[in-house]
DSSP file (Angstrom, degrees, kcal/mol; ACC not computed):
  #  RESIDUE AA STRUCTURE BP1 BP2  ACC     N-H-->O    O-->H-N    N-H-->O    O-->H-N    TCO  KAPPA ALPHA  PHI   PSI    X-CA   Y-CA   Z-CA
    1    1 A X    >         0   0    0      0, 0.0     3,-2.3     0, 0.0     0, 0.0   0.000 360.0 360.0 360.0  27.7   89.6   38.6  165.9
    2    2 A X  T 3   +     0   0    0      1,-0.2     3,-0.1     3,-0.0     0, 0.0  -0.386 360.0  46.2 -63.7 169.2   87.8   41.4  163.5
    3    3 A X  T 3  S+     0   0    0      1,-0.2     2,-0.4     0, 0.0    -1,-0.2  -0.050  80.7 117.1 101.0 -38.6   84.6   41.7  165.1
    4    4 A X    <   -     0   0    0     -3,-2.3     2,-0.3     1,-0.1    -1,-0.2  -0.528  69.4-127.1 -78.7 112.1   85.9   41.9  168.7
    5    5 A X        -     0   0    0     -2,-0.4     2,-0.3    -3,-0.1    -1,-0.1  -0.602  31.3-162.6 -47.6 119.0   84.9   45.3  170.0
    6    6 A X        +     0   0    0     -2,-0.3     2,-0.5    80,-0.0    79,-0.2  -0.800  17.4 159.4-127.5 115.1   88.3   47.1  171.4
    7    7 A X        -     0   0    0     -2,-0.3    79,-0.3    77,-0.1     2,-0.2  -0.986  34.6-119.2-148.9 165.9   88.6   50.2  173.9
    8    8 A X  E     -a   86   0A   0     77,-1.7    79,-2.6    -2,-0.5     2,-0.3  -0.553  18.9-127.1 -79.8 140.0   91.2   51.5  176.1
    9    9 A X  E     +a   87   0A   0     -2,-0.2    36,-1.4    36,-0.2     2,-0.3  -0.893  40.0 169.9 -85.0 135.1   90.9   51.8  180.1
   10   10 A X  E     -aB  88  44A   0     77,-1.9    79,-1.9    -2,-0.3     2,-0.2  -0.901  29.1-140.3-145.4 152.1   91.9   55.6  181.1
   11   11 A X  E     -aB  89  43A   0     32,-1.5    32,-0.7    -2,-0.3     2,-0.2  -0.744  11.1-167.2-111.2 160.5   91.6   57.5  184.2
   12   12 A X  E     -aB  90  42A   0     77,-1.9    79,-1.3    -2,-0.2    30,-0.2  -0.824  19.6-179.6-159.5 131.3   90.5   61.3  184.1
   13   13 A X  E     -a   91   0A   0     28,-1.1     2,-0.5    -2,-0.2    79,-0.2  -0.558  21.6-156.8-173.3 122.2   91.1   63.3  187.8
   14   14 A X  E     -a   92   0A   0     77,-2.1    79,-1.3    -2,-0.1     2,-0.6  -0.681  12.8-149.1 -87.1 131.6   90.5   66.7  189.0
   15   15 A X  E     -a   93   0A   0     -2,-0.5     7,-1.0     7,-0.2     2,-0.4  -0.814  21.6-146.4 -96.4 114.3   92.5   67.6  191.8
   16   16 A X  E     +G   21   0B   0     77,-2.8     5,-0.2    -2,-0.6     2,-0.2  -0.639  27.9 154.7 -85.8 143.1   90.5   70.2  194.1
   17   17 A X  E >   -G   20   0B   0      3,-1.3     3,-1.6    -2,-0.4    77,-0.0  -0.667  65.3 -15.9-171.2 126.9   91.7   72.7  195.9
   18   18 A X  T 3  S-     0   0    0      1,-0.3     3,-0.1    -2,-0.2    -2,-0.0   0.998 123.7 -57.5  51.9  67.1   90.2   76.3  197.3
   19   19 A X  T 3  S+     0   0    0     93,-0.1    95,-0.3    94,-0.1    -1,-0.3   0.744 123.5 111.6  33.8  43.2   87.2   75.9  194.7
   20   20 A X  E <   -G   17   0B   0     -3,-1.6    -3,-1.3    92,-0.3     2,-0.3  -0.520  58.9-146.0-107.3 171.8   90.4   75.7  191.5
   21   21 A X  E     -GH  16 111B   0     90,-1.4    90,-3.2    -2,-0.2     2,-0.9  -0.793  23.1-118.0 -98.1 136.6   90.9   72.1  189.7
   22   22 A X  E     - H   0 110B   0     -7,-1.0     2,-0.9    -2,-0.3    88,-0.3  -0.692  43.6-167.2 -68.0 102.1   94.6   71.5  188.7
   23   23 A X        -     0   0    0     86,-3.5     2,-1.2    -2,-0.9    17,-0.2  -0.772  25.7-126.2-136.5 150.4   94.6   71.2  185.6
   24   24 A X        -     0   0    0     16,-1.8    15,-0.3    15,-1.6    84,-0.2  -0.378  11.4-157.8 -85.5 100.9   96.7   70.2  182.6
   25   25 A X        -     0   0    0     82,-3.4     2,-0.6    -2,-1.2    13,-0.2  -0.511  17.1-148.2 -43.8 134.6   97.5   72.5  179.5
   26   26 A X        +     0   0    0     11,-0.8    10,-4.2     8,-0.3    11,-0.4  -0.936  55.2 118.8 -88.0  96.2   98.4   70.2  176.7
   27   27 A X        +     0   0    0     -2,-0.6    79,-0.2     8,-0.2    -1,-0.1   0.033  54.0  74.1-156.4   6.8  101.0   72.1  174.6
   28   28 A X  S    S+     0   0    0     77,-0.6     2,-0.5     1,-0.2    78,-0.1   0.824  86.9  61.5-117.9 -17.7  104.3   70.0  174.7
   29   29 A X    >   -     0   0    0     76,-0.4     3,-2.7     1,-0.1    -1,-0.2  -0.858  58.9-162.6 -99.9 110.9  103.3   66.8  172.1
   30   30 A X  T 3  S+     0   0    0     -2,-0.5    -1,-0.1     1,-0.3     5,-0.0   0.799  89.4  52.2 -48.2 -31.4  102.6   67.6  168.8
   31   31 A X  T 3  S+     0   0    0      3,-0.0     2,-0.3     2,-0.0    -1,-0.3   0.172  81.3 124.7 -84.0  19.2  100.9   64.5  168.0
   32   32 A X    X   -     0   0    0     -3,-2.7     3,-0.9     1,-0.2    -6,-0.0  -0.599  54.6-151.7 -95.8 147.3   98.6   64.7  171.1
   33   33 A X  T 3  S+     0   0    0     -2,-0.3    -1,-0.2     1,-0.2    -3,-0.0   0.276  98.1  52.6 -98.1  31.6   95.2   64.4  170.2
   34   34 A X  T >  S+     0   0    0      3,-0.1     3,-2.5     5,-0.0    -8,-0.3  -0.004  84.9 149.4-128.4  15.7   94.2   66.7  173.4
   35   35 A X  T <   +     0   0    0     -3,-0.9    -8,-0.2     1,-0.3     3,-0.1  -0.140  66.8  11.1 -58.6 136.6   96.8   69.3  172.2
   36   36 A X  T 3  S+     0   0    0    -10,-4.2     2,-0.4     1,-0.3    -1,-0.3   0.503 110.0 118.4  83.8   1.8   96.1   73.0  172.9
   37   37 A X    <   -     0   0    0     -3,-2.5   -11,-0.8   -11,-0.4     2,-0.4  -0.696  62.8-136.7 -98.2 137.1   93.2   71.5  175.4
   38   38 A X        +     0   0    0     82,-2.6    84,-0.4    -2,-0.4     2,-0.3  -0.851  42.4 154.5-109.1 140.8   92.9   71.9  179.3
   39   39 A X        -     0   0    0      1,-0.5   -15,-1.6    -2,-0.4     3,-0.1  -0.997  43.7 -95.3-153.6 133.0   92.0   68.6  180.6
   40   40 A X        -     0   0    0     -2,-0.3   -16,-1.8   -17,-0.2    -1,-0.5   0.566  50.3 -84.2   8.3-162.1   92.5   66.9  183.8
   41   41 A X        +     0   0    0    -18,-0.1   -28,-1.1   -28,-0.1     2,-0.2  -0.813  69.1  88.3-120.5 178.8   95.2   64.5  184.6
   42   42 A X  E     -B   12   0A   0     -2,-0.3     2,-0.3   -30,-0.2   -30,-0.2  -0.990  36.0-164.5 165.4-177.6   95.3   61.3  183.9
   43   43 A X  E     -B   11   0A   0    -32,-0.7   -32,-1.5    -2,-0.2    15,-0.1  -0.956  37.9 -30.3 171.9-177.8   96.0   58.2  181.6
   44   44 A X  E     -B   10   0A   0     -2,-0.3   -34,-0.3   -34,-0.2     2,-0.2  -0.237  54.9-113.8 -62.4 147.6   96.0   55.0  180.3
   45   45 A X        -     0   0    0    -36,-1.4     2,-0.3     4,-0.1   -36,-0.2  -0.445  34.3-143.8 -84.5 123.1   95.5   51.5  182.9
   46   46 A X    >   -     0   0    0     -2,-0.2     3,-1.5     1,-0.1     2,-0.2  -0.809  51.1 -54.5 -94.5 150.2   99.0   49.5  182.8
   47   47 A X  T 3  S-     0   0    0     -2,-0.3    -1,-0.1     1,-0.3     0, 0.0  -0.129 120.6  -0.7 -16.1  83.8   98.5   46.0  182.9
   48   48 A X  T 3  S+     0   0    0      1,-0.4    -1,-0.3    -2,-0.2    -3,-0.0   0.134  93.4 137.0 114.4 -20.4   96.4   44.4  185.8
   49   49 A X    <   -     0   0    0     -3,-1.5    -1,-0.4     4,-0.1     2,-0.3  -0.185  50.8-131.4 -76.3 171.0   95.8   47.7  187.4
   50   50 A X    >>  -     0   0    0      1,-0.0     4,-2.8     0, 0.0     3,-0.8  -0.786  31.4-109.2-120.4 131.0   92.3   49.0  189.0
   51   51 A X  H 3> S+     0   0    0     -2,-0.3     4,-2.3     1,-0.3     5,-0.3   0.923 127.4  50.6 -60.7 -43.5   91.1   52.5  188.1
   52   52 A X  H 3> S+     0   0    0      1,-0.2     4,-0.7     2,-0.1    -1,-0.3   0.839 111.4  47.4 -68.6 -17.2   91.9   53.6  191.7
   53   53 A X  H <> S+     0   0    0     -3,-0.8     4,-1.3     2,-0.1     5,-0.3   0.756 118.7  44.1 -79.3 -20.2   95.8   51.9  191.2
   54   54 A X  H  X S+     0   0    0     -4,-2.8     4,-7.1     2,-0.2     5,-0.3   0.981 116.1  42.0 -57.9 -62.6   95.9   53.9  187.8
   55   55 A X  H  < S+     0   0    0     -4,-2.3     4,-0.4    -5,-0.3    12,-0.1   0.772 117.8  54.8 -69.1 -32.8   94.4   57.5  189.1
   56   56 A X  H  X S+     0   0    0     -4,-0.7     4,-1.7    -5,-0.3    -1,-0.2   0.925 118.3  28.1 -35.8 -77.5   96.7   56.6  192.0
   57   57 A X  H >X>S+     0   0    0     -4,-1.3     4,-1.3     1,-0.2     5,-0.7   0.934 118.2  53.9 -73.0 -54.1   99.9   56.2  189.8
   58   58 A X  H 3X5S+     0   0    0     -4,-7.1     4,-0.9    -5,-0.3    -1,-0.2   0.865 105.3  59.5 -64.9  -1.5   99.1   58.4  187.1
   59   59 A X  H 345S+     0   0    0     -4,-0.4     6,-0.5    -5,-0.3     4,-0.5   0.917 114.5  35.2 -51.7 -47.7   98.5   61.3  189.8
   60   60 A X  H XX5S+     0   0    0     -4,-1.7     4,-1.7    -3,-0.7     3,-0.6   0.940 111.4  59.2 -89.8 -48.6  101.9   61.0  191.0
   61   61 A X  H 3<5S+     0   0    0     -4,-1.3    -1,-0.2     1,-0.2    -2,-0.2   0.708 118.0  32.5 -33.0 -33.1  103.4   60.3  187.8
   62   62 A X  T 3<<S+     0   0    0     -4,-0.9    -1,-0.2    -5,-0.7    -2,-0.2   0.528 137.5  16.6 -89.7 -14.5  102.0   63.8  186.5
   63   63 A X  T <4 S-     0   0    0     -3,-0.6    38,-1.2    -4,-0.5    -3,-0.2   0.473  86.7-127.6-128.1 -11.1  102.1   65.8  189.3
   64   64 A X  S  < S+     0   0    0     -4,-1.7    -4,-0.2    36,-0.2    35,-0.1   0.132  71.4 126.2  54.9 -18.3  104.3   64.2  191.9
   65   65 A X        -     0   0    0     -6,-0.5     2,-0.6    33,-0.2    -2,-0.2  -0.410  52.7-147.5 -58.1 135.1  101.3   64.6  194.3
   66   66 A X  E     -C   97   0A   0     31,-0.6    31,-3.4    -3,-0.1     2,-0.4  -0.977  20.9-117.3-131.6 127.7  100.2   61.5  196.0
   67   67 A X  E     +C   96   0A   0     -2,-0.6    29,-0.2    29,-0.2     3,-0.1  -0.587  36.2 164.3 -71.8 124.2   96.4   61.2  196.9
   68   68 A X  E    S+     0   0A   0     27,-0.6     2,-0.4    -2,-0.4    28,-0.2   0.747  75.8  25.3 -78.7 -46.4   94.9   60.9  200.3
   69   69 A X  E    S+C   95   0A   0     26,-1.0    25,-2.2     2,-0.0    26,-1.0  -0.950  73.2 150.8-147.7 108.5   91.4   61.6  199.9
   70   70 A X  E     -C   93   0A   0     -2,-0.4    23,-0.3    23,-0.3     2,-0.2  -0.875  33.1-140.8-133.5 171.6   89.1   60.9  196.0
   71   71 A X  E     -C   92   0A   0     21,-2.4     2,-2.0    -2,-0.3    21,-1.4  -0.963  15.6-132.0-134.2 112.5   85.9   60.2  195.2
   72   72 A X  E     +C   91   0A   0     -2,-0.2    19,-0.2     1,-0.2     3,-0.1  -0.170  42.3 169.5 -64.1  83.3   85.1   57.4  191.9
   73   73 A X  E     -     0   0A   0     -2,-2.0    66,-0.4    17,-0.7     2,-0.3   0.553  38.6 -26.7 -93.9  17.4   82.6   59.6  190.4
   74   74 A X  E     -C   90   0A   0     16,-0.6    16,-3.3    64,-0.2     2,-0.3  -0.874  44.4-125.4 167.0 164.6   81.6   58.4  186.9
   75   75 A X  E     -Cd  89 140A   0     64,-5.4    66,-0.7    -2,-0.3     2,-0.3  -0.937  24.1-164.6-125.1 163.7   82.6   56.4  183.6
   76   76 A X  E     -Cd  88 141A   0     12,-0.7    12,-4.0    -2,-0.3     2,-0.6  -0.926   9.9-146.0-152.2 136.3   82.4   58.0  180.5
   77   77 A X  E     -Cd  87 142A   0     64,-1.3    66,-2.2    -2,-0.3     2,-0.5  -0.763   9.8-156.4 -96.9 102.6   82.5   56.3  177.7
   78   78 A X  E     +Cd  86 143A   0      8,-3.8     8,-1.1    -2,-0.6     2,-0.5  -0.836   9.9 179.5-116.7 124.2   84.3   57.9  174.1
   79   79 A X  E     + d   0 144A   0     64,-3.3    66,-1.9    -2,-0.5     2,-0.3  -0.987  11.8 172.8-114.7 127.0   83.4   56.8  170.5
   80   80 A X        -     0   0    0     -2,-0.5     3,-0.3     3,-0.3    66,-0.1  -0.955  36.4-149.2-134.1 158.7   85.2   58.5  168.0
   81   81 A X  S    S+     0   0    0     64,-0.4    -1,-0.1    -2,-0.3    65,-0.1   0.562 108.6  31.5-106.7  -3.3   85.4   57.9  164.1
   82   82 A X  S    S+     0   0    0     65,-0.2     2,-0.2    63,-0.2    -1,-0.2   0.173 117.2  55.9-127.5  26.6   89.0   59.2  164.1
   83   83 A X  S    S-     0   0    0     -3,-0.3    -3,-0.3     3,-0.0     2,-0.2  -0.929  93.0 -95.9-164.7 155.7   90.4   58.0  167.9
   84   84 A X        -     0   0    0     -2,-0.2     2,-0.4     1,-0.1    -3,-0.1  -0.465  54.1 -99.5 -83.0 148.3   90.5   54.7  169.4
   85   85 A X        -     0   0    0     -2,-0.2   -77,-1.7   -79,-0.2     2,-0.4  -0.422  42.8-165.2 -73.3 139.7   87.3   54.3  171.7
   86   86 A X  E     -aC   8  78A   0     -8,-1.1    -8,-3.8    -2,-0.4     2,-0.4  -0.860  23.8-155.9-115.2 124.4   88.0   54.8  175.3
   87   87 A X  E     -aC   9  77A   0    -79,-2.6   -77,-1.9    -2,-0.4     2,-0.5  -0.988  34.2-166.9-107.4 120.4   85.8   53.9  179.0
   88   88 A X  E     -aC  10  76A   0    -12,-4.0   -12,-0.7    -2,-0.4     2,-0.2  -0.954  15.7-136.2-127.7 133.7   87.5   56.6  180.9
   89   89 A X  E     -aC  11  75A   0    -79,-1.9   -77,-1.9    -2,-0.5     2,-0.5  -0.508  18.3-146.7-106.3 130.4   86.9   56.4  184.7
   90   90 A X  E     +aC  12  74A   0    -16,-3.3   -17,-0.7    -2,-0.2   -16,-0.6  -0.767  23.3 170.5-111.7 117.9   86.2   59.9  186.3
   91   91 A X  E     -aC  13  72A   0    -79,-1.3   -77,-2.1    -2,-0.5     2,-0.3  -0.887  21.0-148.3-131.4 177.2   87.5   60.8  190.0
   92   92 A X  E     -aC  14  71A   0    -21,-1.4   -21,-2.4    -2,-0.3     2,-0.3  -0.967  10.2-150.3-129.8 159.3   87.7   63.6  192.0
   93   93 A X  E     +aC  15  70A   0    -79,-1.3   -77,-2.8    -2,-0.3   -23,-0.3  -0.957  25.8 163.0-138.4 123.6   90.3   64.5  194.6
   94   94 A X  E    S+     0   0A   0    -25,-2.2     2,-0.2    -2,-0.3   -24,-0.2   0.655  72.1  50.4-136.1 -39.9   90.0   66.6  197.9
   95   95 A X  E     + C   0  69A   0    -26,-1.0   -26,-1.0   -78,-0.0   -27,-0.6  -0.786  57.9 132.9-120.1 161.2   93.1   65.3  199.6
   96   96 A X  E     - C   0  67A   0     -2,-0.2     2,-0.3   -29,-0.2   -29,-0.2  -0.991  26.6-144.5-166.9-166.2   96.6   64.8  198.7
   97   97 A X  E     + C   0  66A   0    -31,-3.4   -31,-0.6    -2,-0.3   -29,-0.0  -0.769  53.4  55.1-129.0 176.6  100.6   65.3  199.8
   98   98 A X  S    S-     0   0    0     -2,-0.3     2,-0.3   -33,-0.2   -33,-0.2  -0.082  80.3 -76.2 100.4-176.9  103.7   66.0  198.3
   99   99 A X        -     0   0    0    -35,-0.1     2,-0.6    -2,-0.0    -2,-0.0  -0.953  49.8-106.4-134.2 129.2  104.8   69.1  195.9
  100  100 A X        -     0   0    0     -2,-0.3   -36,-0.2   -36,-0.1   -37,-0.1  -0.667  33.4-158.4-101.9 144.5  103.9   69.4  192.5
  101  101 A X        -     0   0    0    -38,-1.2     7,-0.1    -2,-0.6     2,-0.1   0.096  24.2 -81.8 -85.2 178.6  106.2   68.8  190.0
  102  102 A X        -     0   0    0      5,-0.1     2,-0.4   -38,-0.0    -1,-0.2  -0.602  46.8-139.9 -54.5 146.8  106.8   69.7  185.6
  103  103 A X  B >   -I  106   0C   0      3,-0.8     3,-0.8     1,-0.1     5,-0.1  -0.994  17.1-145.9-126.7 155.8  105.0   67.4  183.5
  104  104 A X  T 3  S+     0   0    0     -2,-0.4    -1,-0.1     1,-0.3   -42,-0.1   0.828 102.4  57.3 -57.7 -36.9  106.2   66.0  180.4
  105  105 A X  T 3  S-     0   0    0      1,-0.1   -77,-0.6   -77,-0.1   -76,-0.4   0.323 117.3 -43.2 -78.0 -12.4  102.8   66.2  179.4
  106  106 A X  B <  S-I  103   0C   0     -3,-0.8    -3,-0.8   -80,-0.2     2,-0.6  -0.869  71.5 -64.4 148.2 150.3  101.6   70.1  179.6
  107  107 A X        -     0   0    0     -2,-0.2   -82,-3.4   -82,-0.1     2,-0.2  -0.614  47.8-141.2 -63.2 125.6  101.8   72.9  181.7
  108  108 A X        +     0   0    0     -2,-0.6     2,-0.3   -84,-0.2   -84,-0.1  -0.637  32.5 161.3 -82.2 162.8   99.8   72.4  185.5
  109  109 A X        -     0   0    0     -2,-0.2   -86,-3.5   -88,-0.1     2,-0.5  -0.803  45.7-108.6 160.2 139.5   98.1   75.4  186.6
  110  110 A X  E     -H   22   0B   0     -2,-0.3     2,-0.4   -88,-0.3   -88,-0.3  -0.915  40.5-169.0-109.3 110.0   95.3   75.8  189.2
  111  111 A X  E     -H   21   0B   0    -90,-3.2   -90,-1.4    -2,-0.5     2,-1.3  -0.810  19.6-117.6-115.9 124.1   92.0   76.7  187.2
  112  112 A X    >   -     0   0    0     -2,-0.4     3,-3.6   -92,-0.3     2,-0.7  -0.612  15.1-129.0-116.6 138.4   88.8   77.9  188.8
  113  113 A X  T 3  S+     0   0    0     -2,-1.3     4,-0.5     1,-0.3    -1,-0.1   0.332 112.2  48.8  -3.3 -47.3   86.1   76.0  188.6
  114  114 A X  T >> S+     0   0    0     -2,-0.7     3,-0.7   -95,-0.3     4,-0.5   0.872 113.5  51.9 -87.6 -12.4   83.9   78.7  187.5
  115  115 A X  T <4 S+     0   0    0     -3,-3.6    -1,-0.2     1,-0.2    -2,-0.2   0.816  93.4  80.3 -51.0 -35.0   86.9   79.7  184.4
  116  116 A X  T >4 S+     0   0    0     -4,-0.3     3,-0.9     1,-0.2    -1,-0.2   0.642  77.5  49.8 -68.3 -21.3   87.0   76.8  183.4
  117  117 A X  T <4 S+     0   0    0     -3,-0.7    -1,-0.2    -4,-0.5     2,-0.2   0.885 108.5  58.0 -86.8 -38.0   83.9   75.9  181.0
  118  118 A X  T 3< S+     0   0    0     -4,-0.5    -1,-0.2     2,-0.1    -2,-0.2   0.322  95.8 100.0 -79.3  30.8   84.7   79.2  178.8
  119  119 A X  S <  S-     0   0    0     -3,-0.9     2,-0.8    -2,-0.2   -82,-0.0  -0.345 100.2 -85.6 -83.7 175.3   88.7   77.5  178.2
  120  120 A X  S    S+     0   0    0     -2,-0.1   -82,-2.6   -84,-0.1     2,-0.4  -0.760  82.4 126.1 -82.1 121.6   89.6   75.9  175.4
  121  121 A X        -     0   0    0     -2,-0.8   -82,-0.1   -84,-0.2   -87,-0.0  -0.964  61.0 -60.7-167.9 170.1   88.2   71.8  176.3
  122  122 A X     >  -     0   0    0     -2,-0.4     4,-0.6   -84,-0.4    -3,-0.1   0.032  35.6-127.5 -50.1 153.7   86.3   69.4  175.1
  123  123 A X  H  > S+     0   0    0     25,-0.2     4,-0.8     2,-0.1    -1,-0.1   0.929 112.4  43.6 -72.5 -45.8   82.8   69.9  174.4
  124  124 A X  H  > S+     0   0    0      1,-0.2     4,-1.4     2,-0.2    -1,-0.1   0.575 102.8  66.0 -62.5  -4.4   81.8   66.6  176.5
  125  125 A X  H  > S+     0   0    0      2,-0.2     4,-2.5     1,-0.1     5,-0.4   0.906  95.7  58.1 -64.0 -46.4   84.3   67.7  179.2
  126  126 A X  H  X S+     0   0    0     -4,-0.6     4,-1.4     2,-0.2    -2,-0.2   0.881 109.5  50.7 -54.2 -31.9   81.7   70.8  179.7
  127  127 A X  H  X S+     0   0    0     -4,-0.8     4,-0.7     1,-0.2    -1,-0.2   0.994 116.7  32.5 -62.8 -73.2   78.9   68.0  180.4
  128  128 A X  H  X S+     0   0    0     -4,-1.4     4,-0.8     1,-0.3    -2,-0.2   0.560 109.8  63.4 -94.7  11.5   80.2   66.1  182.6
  129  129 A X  H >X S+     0   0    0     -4,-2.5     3,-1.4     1,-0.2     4,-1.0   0.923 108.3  52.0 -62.7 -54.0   82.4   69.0  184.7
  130  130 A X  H 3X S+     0   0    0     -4,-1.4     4,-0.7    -5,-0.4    -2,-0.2   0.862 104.6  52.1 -51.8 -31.0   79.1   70.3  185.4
  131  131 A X  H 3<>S+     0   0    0     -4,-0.7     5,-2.2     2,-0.2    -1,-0.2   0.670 108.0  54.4 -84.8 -11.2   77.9   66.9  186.7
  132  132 A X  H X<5S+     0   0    0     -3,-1.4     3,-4.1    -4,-0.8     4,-0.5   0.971 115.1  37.9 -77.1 -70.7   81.1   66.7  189.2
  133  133 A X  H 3<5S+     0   0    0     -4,-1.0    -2,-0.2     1,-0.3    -1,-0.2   0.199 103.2  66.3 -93.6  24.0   80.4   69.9  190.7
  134  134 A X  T 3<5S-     0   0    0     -4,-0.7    -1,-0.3    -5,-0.2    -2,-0.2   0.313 114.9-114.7 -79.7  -0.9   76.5   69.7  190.9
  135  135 A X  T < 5 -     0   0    0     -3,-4.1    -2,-0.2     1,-0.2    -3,-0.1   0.642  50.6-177.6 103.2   7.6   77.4   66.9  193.2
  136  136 A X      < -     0   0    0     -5,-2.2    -1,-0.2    -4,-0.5     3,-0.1  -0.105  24.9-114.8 -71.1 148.8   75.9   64.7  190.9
  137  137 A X        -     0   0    0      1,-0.2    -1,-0.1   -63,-0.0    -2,-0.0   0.016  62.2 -49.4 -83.4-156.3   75.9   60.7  192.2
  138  138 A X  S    S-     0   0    0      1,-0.1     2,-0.4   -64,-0.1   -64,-0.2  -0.142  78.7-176.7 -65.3 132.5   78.1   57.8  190.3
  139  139 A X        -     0   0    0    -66,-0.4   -64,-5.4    -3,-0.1     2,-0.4  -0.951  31.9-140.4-141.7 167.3   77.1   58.3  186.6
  140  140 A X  E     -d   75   0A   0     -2,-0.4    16,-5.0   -66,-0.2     2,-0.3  -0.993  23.0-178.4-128.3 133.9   77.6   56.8  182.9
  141  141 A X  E     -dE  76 155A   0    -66,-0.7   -64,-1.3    -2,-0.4     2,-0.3  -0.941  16.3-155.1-153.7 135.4   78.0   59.4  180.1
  142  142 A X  E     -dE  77 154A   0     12,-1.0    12,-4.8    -2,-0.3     2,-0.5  -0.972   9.1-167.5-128.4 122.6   78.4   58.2  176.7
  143  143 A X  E     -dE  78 153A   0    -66,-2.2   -64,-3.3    -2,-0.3     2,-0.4  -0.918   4.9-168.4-147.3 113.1   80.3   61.1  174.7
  144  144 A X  E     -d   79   0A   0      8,-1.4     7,-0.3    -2,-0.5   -64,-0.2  -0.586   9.6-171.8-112.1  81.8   80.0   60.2  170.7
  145  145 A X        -     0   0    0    -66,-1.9   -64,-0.4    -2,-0.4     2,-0.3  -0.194  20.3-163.8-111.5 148.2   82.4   62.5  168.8
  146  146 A X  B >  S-J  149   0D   0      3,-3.8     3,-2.0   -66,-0.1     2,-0.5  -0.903  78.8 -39.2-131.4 114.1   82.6   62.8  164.9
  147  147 A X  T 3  S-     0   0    0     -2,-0.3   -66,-0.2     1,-0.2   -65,-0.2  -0.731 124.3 -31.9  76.8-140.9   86.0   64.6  164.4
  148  148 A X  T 3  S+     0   0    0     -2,-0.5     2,-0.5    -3,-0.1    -1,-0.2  -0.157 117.1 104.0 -83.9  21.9   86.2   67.1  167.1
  149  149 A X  B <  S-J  146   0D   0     -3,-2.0    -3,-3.8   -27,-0.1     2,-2.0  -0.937  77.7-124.7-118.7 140.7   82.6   67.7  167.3
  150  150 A X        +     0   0    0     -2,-0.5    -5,-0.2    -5,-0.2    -2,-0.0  -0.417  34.1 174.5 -93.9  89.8   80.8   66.5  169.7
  151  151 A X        +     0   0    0     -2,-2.0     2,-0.2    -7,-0.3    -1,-0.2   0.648  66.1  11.9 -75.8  -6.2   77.8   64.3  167.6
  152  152 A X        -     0   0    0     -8,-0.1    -8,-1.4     8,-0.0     2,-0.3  -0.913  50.8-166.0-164.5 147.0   75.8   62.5  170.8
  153  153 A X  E     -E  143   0A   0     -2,-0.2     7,-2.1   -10,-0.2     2,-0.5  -0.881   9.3-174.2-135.0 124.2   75.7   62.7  174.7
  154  154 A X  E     -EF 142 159A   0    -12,-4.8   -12,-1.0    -2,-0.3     2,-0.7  -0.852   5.0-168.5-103.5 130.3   73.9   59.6  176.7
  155  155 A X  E >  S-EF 141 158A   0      3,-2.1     3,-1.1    -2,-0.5   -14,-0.2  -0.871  74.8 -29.3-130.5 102.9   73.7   60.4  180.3
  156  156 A X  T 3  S-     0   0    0    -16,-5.0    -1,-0.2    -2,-0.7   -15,-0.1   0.947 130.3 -46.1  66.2  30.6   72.6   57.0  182.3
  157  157 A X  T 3  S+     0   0    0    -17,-0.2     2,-0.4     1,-0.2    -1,-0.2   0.023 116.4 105.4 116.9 -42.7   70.8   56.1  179.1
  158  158 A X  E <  S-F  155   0A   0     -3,-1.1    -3,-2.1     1,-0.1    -1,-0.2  -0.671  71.3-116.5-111.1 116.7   69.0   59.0  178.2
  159  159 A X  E      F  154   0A   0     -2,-0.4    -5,-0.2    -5,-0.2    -1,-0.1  -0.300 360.0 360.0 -54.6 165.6   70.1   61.3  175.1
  160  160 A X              0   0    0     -7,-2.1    -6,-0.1    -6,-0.1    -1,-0.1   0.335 360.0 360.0-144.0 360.0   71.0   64.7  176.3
């Protein structure tokens, strides 16, 4: 099958609350390639699943919090010359239940909004975190990395 163009499905989802995002330190796998990054939660689509049955499980799988109330607000799209390429489906979250839990994954911690672009994150996280909370409608952001640097951003088409 060489030829066959390959990515992974992932969900990406900021949990709101009192204008903070929940978000996840990455500090507990040494092999992670989001290590030392604050990032959402989120994760890879098990077999058959729907980006809202993923963002769904992997909510509660990472947080113990079970969602009431999201919004599907973007795909974004990751090429990397050192990581496998990734369409990862971007929501945001207003309601939810439940008590949140440890994750295997990182420390959780309640970020706010406006702290959050001068953390340590991605450089294409900074893009499209701005695009969540201008309000911005369903978008496609194409995030082209060489290494860790962030070599291209397509928004809807259109370099940026």
């Amino acid at each position: 099958m060489d030829g066959i163009y390959r990515a992974i499905n992932s969900t990406q989802v900021y949990i709101e609350r009192d204008g903070k995002y929940l978000m996840l330190h990455r500090v507990k796998r040494e092999t992670d390639v989001n290590k030392d990054k604050w990032i959402g939660v989120g994760g890879k689509f098990e077999e058959g699943e729907s980006p809202e049955e993923c963002m769904l499980r992997e909510t509660r799988e990472e947080t113990g919090l079970t969602v009431t109330d999201y919004r599907y607000r973007g795909i974004v799209t990751f090429v990397s010359d050192s990581a496998e390429n990734e369409y990862m489906h971007l929501f945001t979250v207003t309601g939810f239940t439940g008590d949140i839990k440890e994750c295997d994954e990182g420390d959780l911690e309640w970020i706010e909004k406006s702290a959050l672009l001068s953390m340590s994150i991605w450089e294409g996280d900074r893009i499209f975190l701005r695009l969540l909370d201008s309000g911005a409608p369903f978008f496609s952001l194409k995030l082209r990395y060489e290494g860790d640097s962030l070599a291209e951003a397509v928004l809807n088409g259109k370099k940026i």
